[in-house]
N, C-alpha and C positions, 0 to 999 in steps of 0.2 A: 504494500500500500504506500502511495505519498502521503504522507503525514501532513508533509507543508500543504500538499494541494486539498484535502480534508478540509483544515482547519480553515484556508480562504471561504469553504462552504460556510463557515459559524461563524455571521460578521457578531456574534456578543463575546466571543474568544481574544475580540481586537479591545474590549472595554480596558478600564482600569478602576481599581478597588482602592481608593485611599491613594490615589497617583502612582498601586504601583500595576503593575499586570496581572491582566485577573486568571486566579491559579484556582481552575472546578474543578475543585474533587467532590463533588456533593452527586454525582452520576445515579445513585439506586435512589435519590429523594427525585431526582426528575434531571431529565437530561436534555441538552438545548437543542434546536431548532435549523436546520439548513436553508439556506437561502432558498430552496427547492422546494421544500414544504411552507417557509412564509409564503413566497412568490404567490402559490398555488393558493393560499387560505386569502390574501388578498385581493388576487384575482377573481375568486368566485364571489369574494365581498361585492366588489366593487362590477364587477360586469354580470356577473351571471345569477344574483342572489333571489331565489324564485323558492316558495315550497312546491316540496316534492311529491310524487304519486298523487296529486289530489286534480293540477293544473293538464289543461290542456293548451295553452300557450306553450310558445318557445320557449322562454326563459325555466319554465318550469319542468318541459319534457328535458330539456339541456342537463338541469340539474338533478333530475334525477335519473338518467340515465350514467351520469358520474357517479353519485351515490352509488346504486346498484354494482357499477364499474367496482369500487373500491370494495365492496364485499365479495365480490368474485376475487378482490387481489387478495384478500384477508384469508378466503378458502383454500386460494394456490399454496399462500404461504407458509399454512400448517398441516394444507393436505388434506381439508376435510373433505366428505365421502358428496358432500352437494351446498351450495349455498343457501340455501333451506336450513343450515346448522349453523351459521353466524346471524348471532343478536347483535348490534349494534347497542352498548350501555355508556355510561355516563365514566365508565374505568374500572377497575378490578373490583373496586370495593362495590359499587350498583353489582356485576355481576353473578357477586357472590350470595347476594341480599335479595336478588330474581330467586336463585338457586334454592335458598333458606327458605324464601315462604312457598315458592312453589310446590317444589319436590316435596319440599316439606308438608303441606298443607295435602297433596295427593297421595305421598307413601308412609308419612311418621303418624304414628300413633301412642299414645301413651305407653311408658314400659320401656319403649324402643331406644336406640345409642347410636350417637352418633359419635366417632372417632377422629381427633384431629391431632396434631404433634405439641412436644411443650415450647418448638422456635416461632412457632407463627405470629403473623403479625395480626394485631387487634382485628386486622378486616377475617382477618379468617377464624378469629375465634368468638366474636361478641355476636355475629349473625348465628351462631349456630348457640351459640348461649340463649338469643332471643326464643328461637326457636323450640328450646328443651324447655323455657318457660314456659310457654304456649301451651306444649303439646304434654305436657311433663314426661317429657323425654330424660336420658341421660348422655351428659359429653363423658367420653374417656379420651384421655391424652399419650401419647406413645411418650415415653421419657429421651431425654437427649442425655449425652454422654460428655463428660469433660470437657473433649475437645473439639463439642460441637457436631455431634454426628447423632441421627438416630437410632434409638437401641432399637434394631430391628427385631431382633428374638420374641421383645419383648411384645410385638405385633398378633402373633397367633392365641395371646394368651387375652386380649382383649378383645378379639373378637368374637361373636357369638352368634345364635339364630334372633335374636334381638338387633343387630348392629344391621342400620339402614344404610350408612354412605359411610364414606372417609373421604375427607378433606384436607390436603396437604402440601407442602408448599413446595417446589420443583430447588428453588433455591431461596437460602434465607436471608432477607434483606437486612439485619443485625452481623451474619456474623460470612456471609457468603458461600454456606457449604451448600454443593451440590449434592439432593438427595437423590438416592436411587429409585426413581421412580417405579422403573419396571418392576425392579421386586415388589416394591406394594402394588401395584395393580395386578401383576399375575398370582399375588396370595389373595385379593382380594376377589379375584375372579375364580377360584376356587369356592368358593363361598356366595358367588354371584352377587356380589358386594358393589354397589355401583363406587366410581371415585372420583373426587374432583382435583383437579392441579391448578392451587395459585402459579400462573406463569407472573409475574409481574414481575420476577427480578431474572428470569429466565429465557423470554422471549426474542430479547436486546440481543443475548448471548449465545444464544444454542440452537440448532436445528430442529425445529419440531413438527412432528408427523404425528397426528393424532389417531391416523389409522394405526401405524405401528403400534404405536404405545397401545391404544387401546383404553385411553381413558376416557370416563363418558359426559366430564364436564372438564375445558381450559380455558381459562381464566385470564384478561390480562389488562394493560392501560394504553393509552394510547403515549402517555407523555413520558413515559419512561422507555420510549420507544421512537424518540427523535419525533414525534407526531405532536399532538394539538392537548392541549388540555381539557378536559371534559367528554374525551373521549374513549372506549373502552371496549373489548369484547369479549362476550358468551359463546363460547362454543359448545353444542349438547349433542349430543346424539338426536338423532331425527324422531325413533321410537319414544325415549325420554319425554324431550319436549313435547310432543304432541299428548303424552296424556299429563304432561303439569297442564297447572289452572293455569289463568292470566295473571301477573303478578302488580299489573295496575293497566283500569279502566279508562276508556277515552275514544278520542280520534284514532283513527289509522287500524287498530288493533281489532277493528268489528269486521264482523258482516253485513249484519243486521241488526237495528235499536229497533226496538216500542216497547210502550209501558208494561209491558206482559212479559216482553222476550229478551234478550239479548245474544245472537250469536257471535261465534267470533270467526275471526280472519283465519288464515294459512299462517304456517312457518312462513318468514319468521317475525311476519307482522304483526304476530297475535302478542308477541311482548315487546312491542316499541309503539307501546301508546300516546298520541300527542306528536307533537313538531320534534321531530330529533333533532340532534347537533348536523345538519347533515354538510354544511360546510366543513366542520370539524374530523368528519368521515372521509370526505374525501381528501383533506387536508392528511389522513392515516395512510389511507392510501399511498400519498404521493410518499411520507415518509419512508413505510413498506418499500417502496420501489429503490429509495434511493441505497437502501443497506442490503438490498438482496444484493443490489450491481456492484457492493462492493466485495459482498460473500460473507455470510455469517463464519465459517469457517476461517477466513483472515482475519478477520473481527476479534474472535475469539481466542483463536494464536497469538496475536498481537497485545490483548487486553491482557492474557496471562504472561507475556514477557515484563510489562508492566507490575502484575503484581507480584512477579516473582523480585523483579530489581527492587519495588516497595519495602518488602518483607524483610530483602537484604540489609535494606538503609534503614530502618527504624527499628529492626532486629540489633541493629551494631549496638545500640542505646539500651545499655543495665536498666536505663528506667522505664521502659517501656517493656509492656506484658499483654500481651496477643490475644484477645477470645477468638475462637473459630479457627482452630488449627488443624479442620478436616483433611483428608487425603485429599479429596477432589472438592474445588472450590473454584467461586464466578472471582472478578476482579473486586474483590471486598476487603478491607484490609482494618479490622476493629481491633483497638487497644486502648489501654489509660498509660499514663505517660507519667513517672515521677512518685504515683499516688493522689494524682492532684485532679480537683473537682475536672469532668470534661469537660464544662461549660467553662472553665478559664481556660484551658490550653486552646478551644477552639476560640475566643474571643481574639488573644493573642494573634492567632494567627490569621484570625481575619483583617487585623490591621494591619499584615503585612501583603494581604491581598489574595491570601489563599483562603478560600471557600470549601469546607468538610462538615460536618453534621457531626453534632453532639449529644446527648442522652439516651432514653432510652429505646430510640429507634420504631417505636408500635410495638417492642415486643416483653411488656412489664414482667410477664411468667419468668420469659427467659432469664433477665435480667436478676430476678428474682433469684433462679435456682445456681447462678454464679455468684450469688452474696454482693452484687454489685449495684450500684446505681445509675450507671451508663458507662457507655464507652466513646471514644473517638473514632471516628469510623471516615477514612479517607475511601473514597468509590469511584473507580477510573473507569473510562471510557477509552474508544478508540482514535479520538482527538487530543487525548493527551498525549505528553513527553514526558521521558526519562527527566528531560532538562527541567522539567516544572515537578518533579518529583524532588531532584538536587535541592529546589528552593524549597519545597516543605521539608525536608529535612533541614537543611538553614534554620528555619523556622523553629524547629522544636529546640535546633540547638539554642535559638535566642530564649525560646522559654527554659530552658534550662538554667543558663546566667541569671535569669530573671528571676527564679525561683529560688534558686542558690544549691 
C-alpha cells in the first residue's frame, strides 16, 4: 500500500491538535472519512436528495436506486446468500436492539438463557439484559481469561435445552482479541443454537463471509468502517427474519394499514420503518468500495505490523502493563502507564496532539474482572505510521518526566 497516497484521501489527517499534528489513535471509537465517501454524502446532499421507494420523480427513482445499489455492495461484501438479509440500522448498537426484541419477543420465553461473553461491550450486553427482564429470561456469561481470551471449555457447560441464542463479539473493542468464532458457532450448531456476531470492531479488519461462518445474525457500524455516522447493518438469515415481528411501526415497513389490520412489507423492509438514513447508506456504500480496492487483507497485514512495532515501543517502558495479551489480536493496543489515572496520561497526551481513548471502553464487567478502572487504549488504523507511533511514544516519555 502507499501510505503517503492513503493518507492524501483523509484531508482531517492534514489538521493540527494544539498547533501540533494530529496523531489518531482513537480508530475502534470511530474512524475518519475519505474524500471519496465525503464527496459522495455531499453530492447526494446537494444534487440528488429525494426520499426513497415512495417517489416517482427522478430525483427520487435516482436515489433510490443508489440506496438499493449500496445494499447489494453491503451483501457482496460479506457474502450474504440475497439482499433480502441486509437491514439497513442506525449502527451496531440499533442492530443488536432489532435483534433483542424481535427474536426475542418471537422465540424467548420465560425460563429461557441467553449467553453472551464477560468482554462485550455495553451494546451487547444491556439489550439482552432488557430482554431477560421482559421475558424473565436468564443471561449467562462465558468467562475471559487473564490474558484476555475466552474460556472456551467453559462454553459447553453453559449451554443447555433452555439457551435460545449466543451473542458474541468477533473482536473486543477494550482489549482487541480476536475471538474464534467458528468454534462457537459450530458448538452452537450442534445444539441448533442460533448466534449473533458483534462485527463492529471486526469488519474494518477481517474478511467476512457469513455463509462460511454460518452465523445467523452480523452485526456492524457504519462509522467505524470509514463510512457515515448513523449508519449500520443487520444481517439475518432470510428464515430468521421472516418469522421475527417488526421491531418498530411506520412508513415503508407495511403492506397494508386500516383500523382492523395491519400487514406488513417483505425483507427487508419490514424493519426499516420510517425515512432511513438513506444518504448515509449510500455514503456506506461508497466507503465499502473504497477498502475493498485497497484489500482487507493489506489492511490487515499492515495494521498488524503497526501493532506489533506499538507493542515493541510501549512494551520497552517498566511502566507500562498491557490488558489483552491474546494470541490472535485486531490492531488494539490497551495498557495503564506508571499506575496513573488513564484519564491523565490521555489528557497529557492530547496536548501534544495525539488523540487515544481512555477509560473504560463500554466494557465495565471486563474492566471489573481485571480489578481495574480503565485503560489507555491506542487503536491504529491503516492510515497511520510507524512515525506517529515514534511520537506517542515521545509522549509517554514526556508523561513520565512529568510524573516523576
Amino acid at each position: 500500500m502507499d501510505i503517503n497516497k492513503i493518507r492524501e484521501d483523509f484531508p482531517i489527517l492534514k489538521e493540527k491538535a494544539y498547533g501540533k499534528p494530529l496523531v489518531y489513535f482513537d480508530n475502534a471509537a470511530t474512524t475518519q472519512k475519505p474524500i471519496q465517501v465525503i464527496n459522495t454524502i455531499n453530492e447526494y446532499n446537494s444534487r440528488f436528495n429525494a426520499n426513497i421507494h415512495r417517489g416517482v420523480h427522478y430525483l427520487s427513482d435516482l436515489t433510490t436506486n443508489a440506496f438499493e445499489k449500496a445494499r447489494k455492495t453491503v451483501q457482496a461484501f460479506i457474502n450474504a446468500k440475497s439482499d433480502k438479509e441486509i437491514i439497513f440500522t442506525s449502527g451496531t448498537t440499533a442492530s443488536i436492539n432489532l435483534v433483542a426484541f424481535s427474536f426475542g419477543e418471537k422465540f424467548v420465553k420465560q425460563g429461557d438463557e441467553i449467553i453472551v461473553s464477560e468482554m462485550e461491550h455495553h451494546s451487547n450486553i444491556v439489550p439482552w439484559q432488557l430482554l431477560c427482564e421482559r421475558k424473565k429470561a436468564v443471561l449467562k456469561v462465558i468467562p475471559v481469561t487473564e490474558a484476555g481470551e475466552l474460556e472456551y471449555e467453559r462454553i459447553p457447560e453453559l449451554i443447555s435445552e433452555k439457551t435460545k441464542l449466543i451473542a458474541v463479539t468477533h473482536v473486543s473493542n477494550a482489549l482487541g482479541t480476536v475471538n474464534d468464532i467458528r468454534r462457537i458457532i459450530a458448538l452452537a450448531k450442534k445444539h441448533e443454537i442460533p448466534v449473533l456476531i458483534d462485527g463492529a470492531q471486526s469488519a474494518q479488519h477481517i474478511k467476512i463471509d457469513v455463509q462460511e461462518l454460518d452465523c445467523d445474525f452480523y452485526v456492524f457500524s457504519g462509522h467505524k468502517i470509514y463510512g457515515p455516522t448513523g449508519t449500520g447493518v443487520l444481517y439475518g438469515k432470510e428464515n430468521l427474519l421472516e418469522e421475527m415481528v417488526p421491531w418498530q411501526g411506520g412508513g415503508e415497513m407495511i403492506r397494508s394499514v386500516s383500523f382492523e389490520k395491519t400487514t406488513f412489507n417483505d425483507l427487508p423492509f419490514k424493519f426499516e420503518a420510517g425515512t432511513p438514513n438513506f444518504v448515509g447508506a449510500i455514503g456506506l456504500g461508497a466507503a465499502i468500495d473504497y477498502i475493498s480496492a485497497i484489500g482487507l487483507k493489506e489492511i490487515a497485514n499492515y495494521e498488524n505490523t503497526l501493532l506489533e512495532y506499538a507493542s515493541l515501543q510501549v512494551g520497552s517502558f517498566e511502566e507500562a502493563r498491557f490488558y489483552g495479551t491474546a494470541k490472535h489480536k485486531a490492531s488494539v493496543l490497551s495498557f495503564l502507564f506508571m499506575g496513573l489515572n488513564p484519564y491523565d496520561v490521555g489528557t497529557i497526551l492530547d496536548k501534544l496532539g495525539i488523540a487515544v481513548r481512555t477509560g473504560t471502553h463500554c466494557a465495565e464487567p471486563l474492566m471489573r474482572k481485571f480489578k481495574i478502572t480503565g485503560t489507555v487504549r491506542a487503536s491504529f488504523s491503516f492510515y497511520n505510521t510507524k512515525e506517529e507511533i515514534d511520537v506517542f511514544v515521545e509522549g509517554l516519555k514526556k508523561v513520565r518526566r512529568l510524573f516523576g
